[in-house]
N, C-alpha and C positions, 0 to 999 in steps of 0.2 A: 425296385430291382426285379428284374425278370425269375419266374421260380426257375423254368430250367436252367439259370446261372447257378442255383443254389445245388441243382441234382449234376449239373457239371461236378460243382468242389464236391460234395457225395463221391460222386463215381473216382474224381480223384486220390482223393482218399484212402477211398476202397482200393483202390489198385498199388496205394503205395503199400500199405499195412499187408496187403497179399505176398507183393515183391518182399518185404522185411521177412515176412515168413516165411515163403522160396526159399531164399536166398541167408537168413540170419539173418537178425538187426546188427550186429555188428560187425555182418561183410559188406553192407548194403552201399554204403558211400565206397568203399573200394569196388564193388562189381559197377557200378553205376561208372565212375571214373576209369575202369578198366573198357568199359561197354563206349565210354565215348571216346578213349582214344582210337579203339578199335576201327571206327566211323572214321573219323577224322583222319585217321590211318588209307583206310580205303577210298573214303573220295578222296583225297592226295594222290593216290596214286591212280584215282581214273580221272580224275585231272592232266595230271603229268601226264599220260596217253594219248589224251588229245594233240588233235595237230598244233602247231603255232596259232591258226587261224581261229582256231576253235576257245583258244585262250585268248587272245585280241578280244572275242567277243566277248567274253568273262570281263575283262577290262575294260572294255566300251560299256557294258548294261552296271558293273559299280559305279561309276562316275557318274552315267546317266538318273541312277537310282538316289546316288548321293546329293546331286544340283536338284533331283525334285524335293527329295527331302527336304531341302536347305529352303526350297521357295515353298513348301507346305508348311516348314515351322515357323518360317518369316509369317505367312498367312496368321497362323495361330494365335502368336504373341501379337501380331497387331489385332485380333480381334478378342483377344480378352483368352484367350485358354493356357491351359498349360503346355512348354516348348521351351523356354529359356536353358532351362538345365540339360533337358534333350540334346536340344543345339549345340552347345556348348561338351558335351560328353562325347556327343555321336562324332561330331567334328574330329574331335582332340584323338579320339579310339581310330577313327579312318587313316586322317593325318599318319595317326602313326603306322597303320597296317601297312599304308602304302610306299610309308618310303623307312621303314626300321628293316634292318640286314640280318633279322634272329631268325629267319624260319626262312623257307625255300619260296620265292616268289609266289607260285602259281599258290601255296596255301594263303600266304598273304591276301592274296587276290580275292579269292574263294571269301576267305571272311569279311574282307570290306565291304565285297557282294552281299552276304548274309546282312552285315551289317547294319548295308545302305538298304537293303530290300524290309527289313523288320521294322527301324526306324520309317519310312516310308508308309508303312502300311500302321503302326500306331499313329501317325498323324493326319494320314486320310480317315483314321478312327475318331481320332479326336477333332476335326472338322468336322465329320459326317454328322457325331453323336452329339456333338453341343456341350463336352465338355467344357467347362468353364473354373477358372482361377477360383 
């Protein structure tokens, strides 16, 4: 294991134990939860601002981001790494972002995009890195 992996969880740490003390240890999951609705609040709505066109392409790069995932994790599992469960999760979570009626499309969209773009980029990890089963 690489050290600076180890002075990353360090620095993480540090910063959560800082935030706990900011903030209280026991506001600390409500500021955090309040902190990312807030986000998720604001890109919605600089989403929804964008033109139609501008959203098509949000919806072109999830799908696009999702078919490579699909054929990165296909890669994986047939080469010995881990992706089974991935596959299988990430699918089932998109599936539904894309076509469940609970939330106003363009966020829907938005997270599929996150979605497919995170998934994507841990299995070009897990290809690159030689992760194995």
């Amino acid at each position: 294991m690489p050290k600076n992996i180890i002075a990353v969880i360090w620095a993480t740490g540090a910063l959560a134990a800082l935030a706990a003390y900011l903030v209280g240890p026991e506001h600390l999951l409500n500021t955090l939860a309040a902190l990312s609705d807030q986000v998720t609040v604001a890109v919605a709505m600089s989403l929804r601002d964008l033109s139609a066109s501008a959203v098509n392409v949000v919806h072109a790069l999830a799908v696009g981001l999702f078919v490579t995932f699909v054929g990165l994790a296909l890669v994986a599992i047939r080469s010995g790494r881990k992706g089974r469960a991935a596959l299988v999760v990430v699918s089932a979570v998109f599936v539904w972002l894309v076509w469940s009626g609970d939330a106003p499309s363009n966020q829907r969209w938005l997270a599929a995009f996150v979605l497919a773009g995170l998934g994507t980029l841990v299995m070009s990890s897990r290809l690159h890195g030689g992760e194995r089963m």
